[in-house]
C-alpha positions as a printed Julia matrix, in Angstrom:
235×3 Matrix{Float64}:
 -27.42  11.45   -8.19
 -25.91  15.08   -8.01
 -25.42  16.54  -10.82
 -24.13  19.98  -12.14
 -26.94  22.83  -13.32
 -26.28  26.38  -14.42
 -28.37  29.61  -14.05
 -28.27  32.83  -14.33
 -28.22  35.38  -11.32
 -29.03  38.78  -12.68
 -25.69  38.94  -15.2
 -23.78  36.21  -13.46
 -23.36  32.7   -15.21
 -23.44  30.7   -12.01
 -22.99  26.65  -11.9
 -24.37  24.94   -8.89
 -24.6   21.35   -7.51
 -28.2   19.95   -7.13
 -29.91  16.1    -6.77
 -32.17  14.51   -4.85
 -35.66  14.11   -4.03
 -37.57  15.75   -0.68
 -37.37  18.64    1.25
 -35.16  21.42    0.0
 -31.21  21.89    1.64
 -29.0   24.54    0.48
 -25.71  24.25    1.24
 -23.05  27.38    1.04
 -19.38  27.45    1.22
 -17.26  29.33    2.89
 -14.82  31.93    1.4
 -11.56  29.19    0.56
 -12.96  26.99   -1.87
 -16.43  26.78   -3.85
 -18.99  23.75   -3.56
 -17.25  20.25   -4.84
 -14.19  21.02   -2.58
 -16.4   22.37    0.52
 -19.11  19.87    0.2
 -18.0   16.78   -1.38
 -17.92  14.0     0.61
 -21.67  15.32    1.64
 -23.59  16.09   -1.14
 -24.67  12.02   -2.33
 -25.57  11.29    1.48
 -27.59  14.59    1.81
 -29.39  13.78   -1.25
 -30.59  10.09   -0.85
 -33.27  11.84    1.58
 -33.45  15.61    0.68
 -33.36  17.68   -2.89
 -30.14  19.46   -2.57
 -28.29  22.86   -3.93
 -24.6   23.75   -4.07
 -24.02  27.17   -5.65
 -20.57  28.12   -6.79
 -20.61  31.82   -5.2
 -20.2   34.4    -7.52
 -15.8   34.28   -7.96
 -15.59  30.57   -7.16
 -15.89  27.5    -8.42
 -17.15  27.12  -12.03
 -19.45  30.51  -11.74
 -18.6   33.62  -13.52
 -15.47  35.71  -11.66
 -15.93  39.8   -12.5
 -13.49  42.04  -11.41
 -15.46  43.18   -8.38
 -15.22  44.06   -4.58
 -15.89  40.88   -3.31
 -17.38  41.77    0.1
 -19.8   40.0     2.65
 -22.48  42.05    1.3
 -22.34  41.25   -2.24
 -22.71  37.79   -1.41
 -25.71  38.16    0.68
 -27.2   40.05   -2.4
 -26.0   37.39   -4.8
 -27.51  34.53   -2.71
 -30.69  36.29   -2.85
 -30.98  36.02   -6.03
 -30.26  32.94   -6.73
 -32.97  31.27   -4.34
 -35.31  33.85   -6.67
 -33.95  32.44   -9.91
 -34.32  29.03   -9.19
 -38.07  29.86   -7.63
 -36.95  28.31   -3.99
 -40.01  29.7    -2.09
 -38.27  28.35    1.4
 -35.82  25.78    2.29
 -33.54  24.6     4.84
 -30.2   26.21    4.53
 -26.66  25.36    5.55
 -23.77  27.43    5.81
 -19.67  27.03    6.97
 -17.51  29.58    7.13
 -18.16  32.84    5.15
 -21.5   30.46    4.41
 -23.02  30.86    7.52
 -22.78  34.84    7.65
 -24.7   34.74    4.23
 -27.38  32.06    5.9
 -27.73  34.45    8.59
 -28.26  36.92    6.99
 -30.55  35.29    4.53
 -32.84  34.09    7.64
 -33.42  37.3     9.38
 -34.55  39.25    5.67
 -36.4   36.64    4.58
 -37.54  34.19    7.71
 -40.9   32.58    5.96
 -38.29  31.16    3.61
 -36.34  29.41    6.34
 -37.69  25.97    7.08
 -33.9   25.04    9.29
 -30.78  26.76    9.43
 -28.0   24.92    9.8
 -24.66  26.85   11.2
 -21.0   25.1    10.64
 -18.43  26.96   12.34
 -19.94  29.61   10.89
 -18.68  33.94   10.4
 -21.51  36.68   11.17
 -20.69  36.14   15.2
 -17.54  38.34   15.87
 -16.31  40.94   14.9
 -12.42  39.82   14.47
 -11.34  36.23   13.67
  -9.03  33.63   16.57
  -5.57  34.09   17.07
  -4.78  31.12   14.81
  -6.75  32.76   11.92
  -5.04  36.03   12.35
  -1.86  34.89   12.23
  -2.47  32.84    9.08
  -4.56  35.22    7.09
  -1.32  36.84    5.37
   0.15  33.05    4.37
  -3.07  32.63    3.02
  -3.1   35.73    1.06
   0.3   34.79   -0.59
  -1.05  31.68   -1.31
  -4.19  32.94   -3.16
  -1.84  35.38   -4.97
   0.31  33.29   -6.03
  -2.53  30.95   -7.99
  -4.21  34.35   -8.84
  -6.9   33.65   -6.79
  -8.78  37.21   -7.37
 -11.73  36.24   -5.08
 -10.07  35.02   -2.05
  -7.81  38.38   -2.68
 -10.46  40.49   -3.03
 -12.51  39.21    0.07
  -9.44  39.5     2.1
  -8.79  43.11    0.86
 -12.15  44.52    0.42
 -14.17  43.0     2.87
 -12.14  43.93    5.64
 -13.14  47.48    4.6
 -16.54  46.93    5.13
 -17.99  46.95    8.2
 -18.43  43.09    9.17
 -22.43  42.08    9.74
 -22.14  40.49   13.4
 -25.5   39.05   14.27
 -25.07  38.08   17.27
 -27.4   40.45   19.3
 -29.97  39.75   16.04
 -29.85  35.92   17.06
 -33.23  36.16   19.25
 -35.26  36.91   15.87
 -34.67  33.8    14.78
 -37.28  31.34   15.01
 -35.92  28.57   12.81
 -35.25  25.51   14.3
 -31.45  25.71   14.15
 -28.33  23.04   14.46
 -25.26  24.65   15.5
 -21.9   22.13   14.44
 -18.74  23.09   15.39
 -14.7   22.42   15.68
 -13.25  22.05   19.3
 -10.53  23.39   17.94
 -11.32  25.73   15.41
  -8.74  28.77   15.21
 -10.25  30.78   12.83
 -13.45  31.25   14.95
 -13.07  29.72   18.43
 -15.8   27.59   19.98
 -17.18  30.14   22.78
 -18.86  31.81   19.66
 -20.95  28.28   19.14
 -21.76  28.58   23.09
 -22.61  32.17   22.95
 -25.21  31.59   19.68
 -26.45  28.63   21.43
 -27.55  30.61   24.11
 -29.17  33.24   22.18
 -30.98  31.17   19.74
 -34.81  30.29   20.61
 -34.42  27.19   19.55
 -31.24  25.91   18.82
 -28.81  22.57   19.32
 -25.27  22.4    19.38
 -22.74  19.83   18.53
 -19.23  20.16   19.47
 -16.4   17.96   17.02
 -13.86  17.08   19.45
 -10.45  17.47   18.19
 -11.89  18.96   15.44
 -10.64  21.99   13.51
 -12.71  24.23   10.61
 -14.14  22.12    8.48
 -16.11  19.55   10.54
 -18.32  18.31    6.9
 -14.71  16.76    5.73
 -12.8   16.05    9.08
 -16.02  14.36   11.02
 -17.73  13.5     7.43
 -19.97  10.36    8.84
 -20.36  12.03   11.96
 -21.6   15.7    10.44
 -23.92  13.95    7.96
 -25.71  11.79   10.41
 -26.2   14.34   12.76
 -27.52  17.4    10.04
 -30.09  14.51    8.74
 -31.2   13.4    12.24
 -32.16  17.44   12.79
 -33.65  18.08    9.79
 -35.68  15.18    9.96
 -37.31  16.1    13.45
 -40.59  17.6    13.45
């Protein structure tokens, strides 16, 4: 049964999702929503064969929300330390979205500590985002202001300042076994950046969703499960 936890990362009262028994999964969200809404339909399934962690991201979900620049970087840092809080030597780790940059990130600092890495249409591969994504960036801004949605706000505002990490060319350190899932079509960050990371990555599969968008853990739910415990169970 999954069940909520708290801990504290450095001054940061952060709430996170965990259950299970068996190898550990962590799974990140991306930068719309925290853990419950990213990972819901996914987290009992996940944890009938693996011990599983959701963190609420510093700003979302039920964690503490400073008045900060919220910017790639800062979550990189804050994910850091909360695999050091909660004494995760290694694990397998699974990021969408804004989740994936952080994972990829995470597994070329610290790759002993990597057992899988699991990529769902994941940021950290280009530099700007689709067409689709570009063109609804501002309605999503109005949105976020309009339920005072400082995080979102601040990501939008402040991370576009900073220099995106695009790993792309860094994708050949990587010697995690690594599942690549993806949207067909996903207009925030198109498909050829799945292909192009597939062909990078030592050792890597891919999945395509067909007439799939974003969020392939939710649209393909049965699907996306099945398939993420099929790879993680391979030796």
């Amino acid at each position: 049964m999954v069940e909520s936890r708290w801990v504290k990362v450095g001054e940061i009262n952060t709430h996170y999702l965990m259950g299970g028994e068996g190898a550990s999964l962590v799974l990140l969200h991306g930068g719309a929503s925290g853990a419950e809404d990213e990972w819901g339909p996914n987290l009992e399934p996940l944890a009938q064969h693996h011990r599983i962690y959701a963190p609420d991201m510093v700003g979302y979900g039920k964690s503490d929300k400073p008045r900060l620049r919220y910017t790639p970087s800062l979550f990189s840092d804050f994910f850091e330390n909360f695999m050091e809080a909660l004494n995760l030597e290694n694990a397998s780790i699974m990021g969408h979205s804004l989740g994936g940059g952080i994972a990829l990130a995470f597994t070329l600092n610290h790759p002993k500590k990597v057992d899988k890495l699991i990529l769902v249409d994941s940021a950290g591969l280009a530099e700007k985002l689709g067409l689709l994504g570009r063109l609804l960036v501002p309605i999503f801004a109005i949105k976020a202001k309009l339920r005072k949605d400082e995080t979102y706000l601040s990501l939008m505002r402040d991370g576009g300042k900073e220099p995106g990490d695009v790993f792309l060319d860094r994708l050949p350190e990587i010697t995690a076994p690594t599942l690549i899932l993806w949207g067909e079509w996903d207009g925030y960050l198109p498909v050829k950046l799945a292909y192009q990371a597939h062909e990078r990555l030592r050792d890597s599969q891919l999945h395509v969703f067909k007439r799939c968008w974003h969020a392939p853990q939710r649209e393909r739910t049965e699907e996306f499960n099945q398939l993420v415990l099929d790879f993680l169970r391979e030796e």
